[in-house]
C-alpha positions in Angstrom: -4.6 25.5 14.7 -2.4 26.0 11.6 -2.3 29.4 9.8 -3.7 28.1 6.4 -3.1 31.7 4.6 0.1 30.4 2.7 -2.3 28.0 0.3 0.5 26.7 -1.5 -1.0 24.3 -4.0 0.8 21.2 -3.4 2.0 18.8 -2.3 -1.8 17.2 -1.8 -2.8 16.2 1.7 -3.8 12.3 1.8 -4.9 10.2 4.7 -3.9 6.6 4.3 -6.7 4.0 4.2 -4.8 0.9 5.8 -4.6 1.9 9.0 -8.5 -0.2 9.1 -6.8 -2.8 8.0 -3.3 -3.6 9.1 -3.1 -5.4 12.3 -6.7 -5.8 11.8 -8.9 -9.1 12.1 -10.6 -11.9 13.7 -7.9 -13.1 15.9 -7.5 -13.5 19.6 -6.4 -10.5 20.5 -7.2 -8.7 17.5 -9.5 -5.8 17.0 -11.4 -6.0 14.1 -11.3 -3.9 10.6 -13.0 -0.7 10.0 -14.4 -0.6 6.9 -13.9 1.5 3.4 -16.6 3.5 3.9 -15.9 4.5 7.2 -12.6 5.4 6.9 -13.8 7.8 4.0 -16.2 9.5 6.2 -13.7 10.2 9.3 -11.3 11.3 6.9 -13.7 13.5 4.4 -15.2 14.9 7.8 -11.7 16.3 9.2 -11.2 19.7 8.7 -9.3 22.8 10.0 -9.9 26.7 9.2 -12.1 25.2 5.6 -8.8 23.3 4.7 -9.4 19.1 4.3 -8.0 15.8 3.4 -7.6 16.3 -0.7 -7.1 13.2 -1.3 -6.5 9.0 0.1 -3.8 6.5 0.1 -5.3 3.3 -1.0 -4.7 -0.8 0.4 -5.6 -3.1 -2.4 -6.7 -6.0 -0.5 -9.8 -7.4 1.5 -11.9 -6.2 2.9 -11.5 -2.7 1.1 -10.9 -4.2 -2.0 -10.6 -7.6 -3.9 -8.0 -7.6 -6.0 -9.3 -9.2 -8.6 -12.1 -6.3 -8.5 -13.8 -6.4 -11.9 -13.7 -3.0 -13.5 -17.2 -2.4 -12.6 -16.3 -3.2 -8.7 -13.6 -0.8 -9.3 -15.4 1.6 -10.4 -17.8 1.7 -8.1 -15.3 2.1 -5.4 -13.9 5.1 -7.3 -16.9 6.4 -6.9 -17.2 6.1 -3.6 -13.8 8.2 -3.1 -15.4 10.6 -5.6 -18.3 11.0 -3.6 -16.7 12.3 -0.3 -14.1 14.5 -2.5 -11.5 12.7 -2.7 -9.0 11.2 -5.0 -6.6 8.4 -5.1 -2.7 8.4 -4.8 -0.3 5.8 -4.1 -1.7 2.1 -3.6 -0.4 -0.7 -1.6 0.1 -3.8 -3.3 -0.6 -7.2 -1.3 2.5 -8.4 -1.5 2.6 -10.4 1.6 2.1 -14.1 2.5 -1.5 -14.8 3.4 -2.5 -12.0 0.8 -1.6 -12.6 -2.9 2.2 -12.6 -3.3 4.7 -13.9 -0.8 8.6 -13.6 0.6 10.7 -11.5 -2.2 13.8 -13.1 -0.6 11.9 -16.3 -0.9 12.4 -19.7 -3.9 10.7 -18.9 -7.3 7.0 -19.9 -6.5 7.1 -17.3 -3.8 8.6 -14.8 -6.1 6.3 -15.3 -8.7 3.6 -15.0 -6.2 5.1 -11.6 -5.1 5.5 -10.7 -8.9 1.8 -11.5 -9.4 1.2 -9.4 -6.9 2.6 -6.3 -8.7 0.5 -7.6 -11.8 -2.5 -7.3 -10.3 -1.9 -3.8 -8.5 -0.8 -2.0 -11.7 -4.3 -3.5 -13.5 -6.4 -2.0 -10.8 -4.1 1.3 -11.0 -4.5 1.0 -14.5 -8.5 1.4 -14.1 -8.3 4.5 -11.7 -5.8 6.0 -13.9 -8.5 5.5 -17.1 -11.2 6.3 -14.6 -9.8 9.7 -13.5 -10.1 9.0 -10.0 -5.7 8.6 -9.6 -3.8 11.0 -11.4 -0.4 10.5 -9.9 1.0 8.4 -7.1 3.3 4.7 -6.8 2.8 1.6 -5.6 4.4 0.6 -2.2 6.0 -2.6 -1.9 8.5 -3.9 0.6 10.4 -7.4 0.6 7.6 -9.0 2.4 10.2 -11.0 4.3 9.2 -10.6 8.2 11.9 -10.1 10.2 15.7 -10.4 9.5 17.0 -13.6 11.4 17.0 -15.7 7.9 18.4 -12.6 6.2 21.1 -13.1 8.7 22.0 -16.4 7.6 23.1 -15.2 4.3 22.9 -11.4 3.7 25.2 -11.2 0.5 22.7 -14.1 -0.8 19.5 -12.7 1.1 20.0 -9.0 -0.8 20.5 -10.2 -3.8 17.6 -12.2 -4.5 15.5 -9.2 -3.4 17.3 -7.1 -5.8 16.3 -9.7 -8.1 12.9 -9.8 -7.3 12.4 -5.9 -7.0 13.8 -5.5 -10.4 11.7 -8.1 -12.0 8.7 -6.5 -10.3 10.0 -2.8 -11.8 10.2 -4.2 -14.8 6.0 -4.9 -14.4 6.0 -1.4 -13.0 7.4 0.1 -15.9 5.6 -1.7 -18.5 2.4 0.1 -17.3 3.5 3.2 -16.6 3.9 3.1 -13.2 6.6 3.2 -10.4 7.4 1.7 -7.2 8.4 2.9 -4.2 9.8 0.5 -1.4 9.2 1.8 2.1 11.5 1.8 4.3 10.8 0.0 7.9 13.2 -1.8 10.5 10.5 -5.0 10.1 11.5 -6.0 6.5 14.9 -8.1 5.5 17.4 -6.1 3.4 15.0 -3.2 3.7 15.6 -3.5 7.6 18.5 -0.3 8.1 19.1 2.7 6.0 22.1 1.1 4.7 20.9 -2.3 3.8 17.9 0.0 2.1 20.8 2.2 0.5 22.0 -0.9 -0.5 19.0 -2.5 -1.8 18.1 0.4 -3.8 21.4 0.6 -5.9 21.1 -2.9 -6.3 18.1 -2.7 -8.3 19.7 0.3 -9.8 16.7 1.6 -11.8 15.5 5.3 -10.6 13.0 6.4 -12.9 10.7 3.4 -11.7 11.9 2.6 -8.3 12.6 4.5 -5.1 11.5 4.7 -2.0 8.8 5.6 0.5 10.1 7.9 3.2 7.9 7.2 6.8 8.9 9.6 9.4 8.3 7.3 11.9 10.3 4.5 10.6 12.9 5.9 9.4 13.6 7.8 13.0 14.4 4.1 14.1 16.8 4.2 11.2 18.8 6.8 12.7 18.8 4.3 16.3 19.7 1.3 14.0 17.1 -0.5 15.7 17.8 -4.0 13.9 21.1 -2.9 12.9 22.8 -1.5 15.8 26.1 -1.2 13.3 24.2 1.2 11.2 23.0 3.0 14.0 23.8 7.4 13.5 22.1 7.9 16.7 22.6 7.2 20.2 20.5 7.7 23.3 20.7 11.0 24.9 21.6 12.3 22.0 22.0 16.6 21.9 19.9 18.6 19.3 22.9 19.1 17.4 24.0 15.5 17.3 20.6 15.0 15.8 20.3 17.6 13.0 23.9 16.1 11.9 22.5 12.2 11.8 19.3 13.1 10.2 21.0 15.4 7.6 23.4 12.1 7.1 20.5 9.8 7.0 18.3 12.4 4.2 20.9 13.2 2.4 21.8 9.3 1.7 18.2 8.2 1.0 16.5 11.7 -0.4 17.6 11.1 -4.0 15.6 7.5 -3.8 12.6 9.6 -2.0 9.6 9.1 -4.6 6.7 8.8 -1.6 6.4 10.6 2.1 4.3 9.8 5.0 4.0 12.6 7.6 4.3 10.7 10.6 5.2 10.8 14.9 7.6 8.3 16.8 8.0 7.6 20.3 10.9 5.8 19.7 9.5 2.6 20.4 8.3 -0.5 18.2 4.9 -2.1 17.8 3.1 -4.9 15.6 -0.9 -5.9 16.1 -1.8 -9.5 14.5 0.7 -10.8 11.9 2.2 -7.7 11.7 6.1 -7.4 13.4 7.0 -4.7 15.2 8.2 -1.8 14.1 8.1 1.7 14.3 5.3 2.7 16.2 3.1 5.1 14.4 2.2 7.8 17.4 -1.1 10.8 17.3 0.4 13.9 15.7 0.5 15.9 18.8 1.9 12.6 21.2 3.7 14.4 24.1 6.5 11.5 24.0 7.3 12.1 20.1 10.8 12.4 18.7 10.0 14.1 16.0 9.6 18.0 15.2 7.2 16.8 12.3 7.3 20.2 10.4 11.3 20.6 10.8 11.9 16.9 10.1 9.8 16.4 7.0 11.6 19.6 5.4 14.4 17.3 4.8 12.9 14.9 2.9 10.7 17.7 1.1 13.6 19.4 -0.5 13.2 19.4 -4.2 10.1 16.8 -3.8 8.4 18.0 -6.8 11.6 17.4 -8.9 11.1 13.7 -7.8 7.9 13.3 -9.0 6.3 13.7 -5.6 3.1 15.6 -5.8 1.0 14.4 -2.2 1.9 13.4 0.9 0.2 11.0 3.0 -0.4 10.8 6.9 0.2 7.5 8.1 -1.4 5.9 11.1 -1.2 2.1 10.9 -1.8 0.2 13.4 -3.3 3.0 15.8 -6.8 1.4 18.0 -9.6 1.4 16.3 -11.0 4.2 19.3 -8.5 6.5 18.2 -9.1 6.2 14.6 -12.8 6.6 15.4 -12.3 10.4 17.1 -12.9 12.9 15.1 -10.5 15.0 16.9 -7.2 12.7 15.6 -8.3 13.6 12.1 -8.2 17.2 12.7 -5.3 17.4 14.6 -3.5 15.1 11.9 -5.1 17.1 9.0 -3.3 20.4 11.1 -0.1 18.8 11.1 0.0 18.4 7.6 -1.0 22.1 6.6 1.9 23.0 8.9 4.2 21.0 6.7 2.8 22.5 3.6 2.9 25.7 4.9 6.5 25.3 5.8 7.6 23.5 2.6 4.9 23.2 -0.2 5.3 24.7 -3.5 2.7 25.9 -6.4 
């Protein structure tokens, strides 16, 4: 177990709600959700040496939440987080198809639907922010466009109206106070490499309300330019030194963006579950096939976090079995990889 005698104050350790949810359902094939109220209690019950989860990561769409939640519905759900001790940090807008919005690279009734989506997120952040329940936190996005073959056909075209759409969405964002942070996985057009990302975020070109969300686990498939193999900084059998230099390469192009982390493990493999596409599978902290020294590798993206706003970090599991999720001993072991990170790199 982790030494937890450094007690740096922050950053905040979060568990992410979603991983009931993503992948989740009533399919063939599909195991089904795990409700709000049960992911609050694995998650408030982890705990190592009297330190626990501080705080949650929060999906605003069904089942967990409608999001057109009156404020009383809202409320009570804050009041459920309140109730095991925890608060709220980043949210999850429902940008995708089959949710509320739809494909940002998409013609303008999908990007209004995605736009709507943002609307809708910032009211309901809007109502924990009065409530008290969120004091700090984005809202995650991505381009919502699965998969990069029509990306392909026309990337110059493809980019630019997901700039467009991002920008029109930060433009929400801002208006209420709020930023968004677009994270970064191999599954979502012109969001699909580090440099299309790199790309995609100068493109929108507006810092102080949009960045991006930093997963450990996808962005190690980043480094193997896993739908880009021209982007690629890595290549099997690579040496330790070989890797320090790409991932230096790869943090020091995207760790200016970085407004959101997830502590997370990579096997170097992809996964998706239901409508999800793959990509990077999300592994148990302590997976004997990860990549990833978690506590070394997160220090990259950790240096100067506070200067960029960043006050939590989140552990991200999605997409793990619903038996794994409901062990007590992943939460612990998680929660202990995360006081290892803030012991290594946290401030006060």
């Amino acid at each position: 177990m982790s030494d937890t005698s450094t007690q740096f104050t922050y950053p905040k350790l979060h568990n992410a709600m979603w991983p009931g949810l993503v992948g989740k359902g009533e399919e063939e094939g599909q195991e089904p959700p795990i409700s709000l109220e049960r992911m609050l209690d694995l998650t408030a019950a982890a705990e190592v040496d009297g330190q626990k989860f501080e705080g949650v990561d929060y999906f605003l769409f069904h089942p967990h939440t409608d999001p057109d939640a009156s404020e009383d519905e809202l409320k009570r759900i804050a009041d459920l987080i309140a109730s095991h001790n925890l608060v709220i940090g980043s949210l999850v807008a429902p940008i995708w198809p089959g949710t509320v919005g739809d494909s940002a690279m998409g013609d303008d009734e999908q990007q209004e639907k995605f736009l709507t989506a943002i609307h809708k997120a910032c009211r309901i952040a809007k109502v924990f922010n009065d409530i008290g329940i969120r004091k700090g936190g984005v809202i995650r996005l991505d381009s919502a466009e699965f998969g990069v073959d029509k990306w392909r056909e026309d990337p110059t075209a493809g980019t630019a109206r997901i700039v467009d759409t991002f920008r029109k969405a930060t433009q929400i964002a801002a208006d209420h106070g709020e930023r968004l942070a677009a994270e970064g996985e191999i599954c979502w057009a012109g969001m699909h490499s580090w440099k299309d990302m790199l790309d995609t975020l100068e493109g929108v070109g507006m810092p102080e309300s949009f960045g991006f969300q930093a997963d450990q686990a996808h962005t190690y498939l980043y480094l193997m330019g896993y739908n880009a193999p021209e982007h690629a900084l890595l290549q099997e059998g690579y040496s330790p030194d070989e890797f320090a230099a790409a991932y230096t390469e790869l943090t020091d192009k995207l760790r200016p963006w970085t407004i959101d982390f997830h502590v997370a493990q990579n096997d170097g493999t992809v996964h998706g579950a239901g409508s999800h596409d793959k990509t990077g599978r999300h592994c148990l902290a302590n997976d004997p096939n990860g990549k990833l020294d978690i506590t070394a590798t997160a220090g990259y993206w950790l240096d100067n976090a506070a200067d960029r706003g960043i006050h939590h970090i989140c552990w991200d599991g999605c997409m793990f079995p619903n038996d794994v999720l409901e062990t007590p001993d992943t939460w612990n072991t998680i929660l202990d990889a995360m006081i290892q990170v803030r012991n290594a790199h946290g401030w006060n």
